[in-house]
C-alpha positions in Angstrom: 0.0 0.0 0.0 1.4 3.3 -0.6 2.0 6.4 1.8 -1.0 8.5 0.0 -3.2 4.9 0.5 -2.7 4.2 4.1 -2.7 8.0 4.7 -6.2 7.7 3.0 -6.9 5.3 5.2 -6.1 6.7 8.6 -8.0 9.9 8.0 -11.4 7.3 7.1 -11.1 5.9 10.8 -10.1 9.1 12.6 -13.2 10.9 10.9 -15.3 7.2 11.9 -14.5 7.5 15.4 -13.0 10.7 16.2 -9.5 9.4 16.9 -7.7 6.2 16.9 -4.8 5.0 18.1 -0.9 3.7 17.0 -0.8 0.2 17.7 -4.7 -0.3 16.3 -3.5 2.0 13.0 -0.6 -1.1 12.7 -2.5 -4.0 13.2 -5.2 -2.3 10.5 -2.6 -1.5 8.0 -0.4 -4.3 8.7 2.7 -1.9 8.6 5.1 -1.2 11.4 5.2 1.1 14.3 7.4 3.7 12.6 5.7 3.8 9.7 2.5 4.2 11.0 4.2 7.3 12.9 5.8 9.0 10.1 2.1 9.0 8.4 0.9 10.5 11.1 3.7 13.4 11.6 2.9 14.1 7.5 -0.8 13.6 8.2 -0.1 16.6 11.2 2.3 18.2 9.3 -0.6 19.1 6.5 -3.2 20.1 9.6 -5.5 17.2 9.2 -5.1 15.8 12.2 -3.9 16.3 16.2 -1.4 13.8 17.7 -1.9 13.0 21.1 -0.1 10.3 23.6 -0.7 6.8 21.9 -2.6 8.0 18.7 -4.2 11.3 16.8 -7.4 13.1 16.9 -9.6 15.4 14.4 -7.8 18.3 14.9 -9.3 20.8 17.0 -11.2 23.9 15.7 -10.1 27.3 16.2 -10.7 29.9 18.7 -13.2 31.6 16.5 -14.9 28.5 14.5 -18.6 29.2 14.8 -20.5 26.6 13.0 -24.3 27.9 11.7 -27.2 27.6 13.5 -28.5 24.5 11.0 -24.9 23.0 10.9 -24.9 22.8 14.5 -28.8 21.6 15.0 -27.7 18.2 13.4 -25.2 17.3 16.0 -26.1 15.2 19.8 -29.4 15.4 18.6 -30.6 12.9 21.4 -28.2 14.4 24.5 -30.2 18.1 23.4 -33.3 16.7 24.0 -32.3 14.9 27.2 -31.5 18.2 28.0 -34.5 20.0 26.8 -36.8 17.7 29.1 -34.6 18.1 32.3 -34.7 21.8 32.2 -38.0 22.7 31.2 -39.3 21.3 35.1 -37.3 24.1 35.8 -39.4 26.4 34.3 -42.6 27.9 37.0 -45.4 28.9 35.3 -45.5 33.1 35.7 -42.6 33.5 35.5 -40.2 36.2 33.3 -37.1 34.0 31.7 -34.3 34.7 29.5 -33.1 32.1 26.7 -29.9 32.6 25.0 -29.4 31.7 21.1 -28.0 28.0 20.3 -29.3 24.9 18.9 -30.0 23.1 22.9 -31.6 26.0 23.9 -33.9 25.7 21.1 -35.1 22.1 21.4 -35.3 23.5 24.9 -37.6 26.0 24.0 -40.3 23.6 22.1 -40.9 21.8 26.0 -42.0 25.0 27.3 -45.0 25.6 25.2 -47.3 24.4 27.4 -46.0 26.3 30.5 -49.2 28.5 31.3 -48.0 32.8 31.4 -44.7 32.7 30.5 -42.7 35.8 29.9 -39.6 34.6 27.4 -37.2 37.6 26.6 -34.6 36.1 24.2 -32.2 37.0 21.5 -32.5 34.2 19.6 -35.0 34.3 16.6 -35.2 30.6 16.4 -36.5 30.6 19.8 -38.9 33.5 19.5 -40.3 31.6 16.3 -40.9 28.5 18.0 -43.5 30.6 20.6 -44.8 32.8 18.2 -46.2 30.4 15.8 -47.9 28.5 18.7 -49.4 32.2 19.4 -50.7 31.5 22.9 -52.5 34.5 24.5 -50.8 34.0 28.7 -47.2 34.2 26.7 -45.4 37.1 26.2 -42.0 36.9 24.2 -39.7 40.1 23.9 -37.2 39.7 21.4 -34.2 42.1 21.7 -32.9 44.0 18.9 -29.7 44.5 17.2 -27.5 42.7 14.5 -27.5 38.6 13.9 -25.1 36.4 14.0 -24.6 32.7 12.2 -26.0 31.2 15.3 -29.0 33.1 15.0 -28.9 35.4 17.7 -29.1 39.4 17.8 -26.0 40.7 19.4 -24.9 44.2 19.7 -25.4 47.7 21.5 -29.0 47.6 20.9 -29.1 43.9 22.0 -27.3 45.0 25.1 -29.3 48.5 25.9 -32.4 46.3 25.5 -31.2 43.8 28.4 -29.9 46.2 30.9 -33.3 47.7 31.4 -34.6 44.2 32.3 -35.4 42.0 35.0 -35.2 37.9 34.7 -36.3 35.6 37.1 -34.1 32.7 35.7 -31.9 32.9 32.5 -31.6 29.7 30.4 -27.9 29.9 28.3 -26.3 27.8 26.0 -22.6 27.9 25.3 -20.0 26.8 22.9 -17.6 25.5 25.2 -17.2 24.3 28.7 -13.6 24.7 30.1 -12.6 24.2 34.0 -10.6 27.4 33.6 -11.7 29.6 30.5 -15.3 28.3 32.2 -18.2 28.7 29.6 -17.3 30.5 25.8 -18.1 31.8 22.7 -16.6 32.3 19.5 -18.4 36.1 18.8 -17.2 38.6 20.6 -20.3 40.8 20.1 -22.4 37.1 21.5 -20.6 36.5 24.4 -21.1 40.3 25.2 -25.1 39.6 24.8 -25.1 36.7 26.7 -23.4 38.6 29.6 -25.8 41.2 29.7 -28.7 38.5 30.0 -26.8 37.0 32.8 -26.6 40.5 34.1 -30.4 40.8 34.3 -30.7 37.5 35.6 -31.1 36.2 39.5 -30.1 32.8 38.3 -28.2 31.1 35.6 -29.1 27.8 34.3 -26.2 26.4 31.7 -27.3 23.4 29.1 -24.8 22.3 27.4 -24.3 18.5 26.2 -21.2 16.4 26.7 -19.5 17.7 23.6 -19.0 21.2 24.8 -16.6 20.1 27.2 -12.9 20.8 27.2 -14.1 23.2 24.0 -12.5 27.0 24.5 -13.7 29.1 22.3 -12.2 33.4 21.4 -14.6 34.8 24.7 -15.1 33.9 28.0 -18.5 35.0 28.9 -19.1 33.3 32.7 -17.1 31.6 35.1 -18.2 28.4 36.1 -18.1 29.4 40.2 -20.8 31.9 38.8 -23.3 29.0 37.0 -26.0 28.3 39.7 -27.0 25.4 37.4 -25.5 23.5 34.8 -27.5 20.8 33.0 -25.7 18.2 30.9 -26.1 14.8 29.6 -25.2 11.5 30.4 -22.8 11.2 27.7 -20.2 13.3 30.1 -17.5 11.2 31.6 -17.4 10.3 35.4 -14.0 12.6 35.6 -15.8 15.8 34.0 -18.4 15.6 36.0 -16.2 15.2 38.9 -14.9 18.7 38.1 -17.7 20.2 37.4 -19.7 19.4 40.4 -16.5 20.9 41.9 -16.9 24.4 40.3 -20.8 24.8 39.7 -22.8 25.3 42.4 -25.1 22.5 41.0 -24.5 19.9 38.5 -28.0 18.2 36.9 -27.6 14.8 35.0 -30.3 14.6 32.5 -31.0 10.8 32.0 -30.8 9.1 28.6 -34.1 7.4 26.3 -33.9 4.7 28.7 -34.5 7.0 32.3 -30.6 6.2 33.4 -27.5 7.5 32.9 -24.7 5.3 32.3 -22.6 2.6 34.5 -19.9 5.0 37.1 -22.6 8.5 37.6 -23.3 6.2 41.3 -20.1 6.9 42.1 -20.3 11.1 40.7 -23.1 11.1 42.9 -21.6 10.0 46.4 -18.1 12.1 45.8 -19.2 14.8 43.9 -22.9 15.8 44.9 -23.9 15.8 41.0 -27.7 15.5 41.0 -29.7 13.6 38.5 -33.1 14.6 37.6 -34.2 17.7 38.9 -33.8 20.8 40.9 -36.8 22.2 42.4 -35.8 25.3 43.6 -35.5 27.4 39.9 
């Protein structure tokens, strides 16, 4: 097989699984050790892939990657839903909250259309869609102003002037990335800006972001994660980020999987770590 062949070949599997290792690339290709290795130092060499300890990766995207909203609607589809469900028996009827743009906090969104007079005030015109086509006298949704972004959402002074005069019970944000010390991103600078003016008008902070997000740091920091009063993930997060993050958030929420359980080790989260699954009642 030639170099461009099994090059060919190891990009197939890394793009299959996300990354793969050395001695499995070897025993695939039938080639040796070194071989295998100076593949992967071209492979690196040209940017399409990351080498780690043991094996490579996809290589990660830039500080300032920002996906569009449809692009990223296709991805975890089942850990946003998770999600979705968990949070939305956070949600009180009466109640004034905010919701942030992203793709989770739009599947989030469609649960809540049966919560009786809701005030939404969001920036996302996704999210304001998905209430205003249901057209429900007892809700009132305020969508801010200002410019839009591929995510969907209005950023900018307007966005921001809009928010400061405003008063939310409980503000419902997605994120980019999740990272122990850049805490929660966002690639747009003018969207992280928005998003900390809704926190600003906020008494509490409720975070969904699915298992993907984390270890992701994206151009802006927009909240430290000692200042999330309540992240909800799902059970796709390993037993060591979970670990961490019940550390740093004041309260961690699992949100079971299709089956009502989270996976084999979250027993263990939950004795050392306080990470709740289920729900909080106190939003």
């Amino acid at each position: 097989m030639l170099a461009r062949q099994r090059q060919d070949e190891i990009l197939a599997q890394v793009a299959a699984h996300g990354a793969v290792k050395v001695a499995g690339l070897c025993a695939a290709l039938g080639v040796s050790d070194m071989t295998i290795r100076r593949d992967l130092k071209d492979l690196e060499d040209r940017g399409l892939v990351e080498r780690v300890h043991g094996g490579v990766t996809l290589p990660r995207a830039t500080s300032k990657d920002e996906p569009g909203f449809y692009a990223k609607s296709t991805r975890a589809l089942d850990a946003k839903r998770a999600i979705a469900k968990t949070a939305a028996t956070l949600v009180r009827p009466d109640t004034c909250i905010g919701i942030s743009g992203g793709t989770t906090t739009h599947t989030f969104a469609s649960e809540l259309l049966d919560v009786p007079g809701l005030t939404v005030v969001t920036n996302s015109l996704p999210v304001a869609d998905i209430f205003n086509d249901r057209g429900r006298d007892d809700q009132t949704i305020l969508l801010t102003g200002g410019q839009r972004t591929p995510s969907m959402a209005l950023v900018g002074p307007l966005t921001v002037v809009t928010l400061e005069r405003l008063h939310l019970d409980v503000l419902f944000l997605g994120t980019h990335g999740v990272h122990v010390n850049a805490g929660l991103t966002c690639p747009n600078l003018l969207e992280a800006q928005a998003n900390q003016a809704m926190v600003a008008a906020s008494r509490r902070v409720v975070v969904l972001a699915d298992h993907t997000k984390w270890g992701v740091t994206a151009l802006a920091s927009t909240l430290r994660l000692s200042d999330v009063d309540v992240l909800v993930t799902d059970s796709g997060l390993d037993d060591s980020a979970r670990e961490i993050l019940a550390d740093n958030v004041h309260d961690l929420i699992v949100a079971p999987d299709a089956a009502g359980s989270a996976p084999d080790g979250l027993e263990h989260s939950v004795a050392s770590s306080a990470v709740k699954e289920g729900t909080d009642d106190r939003a």
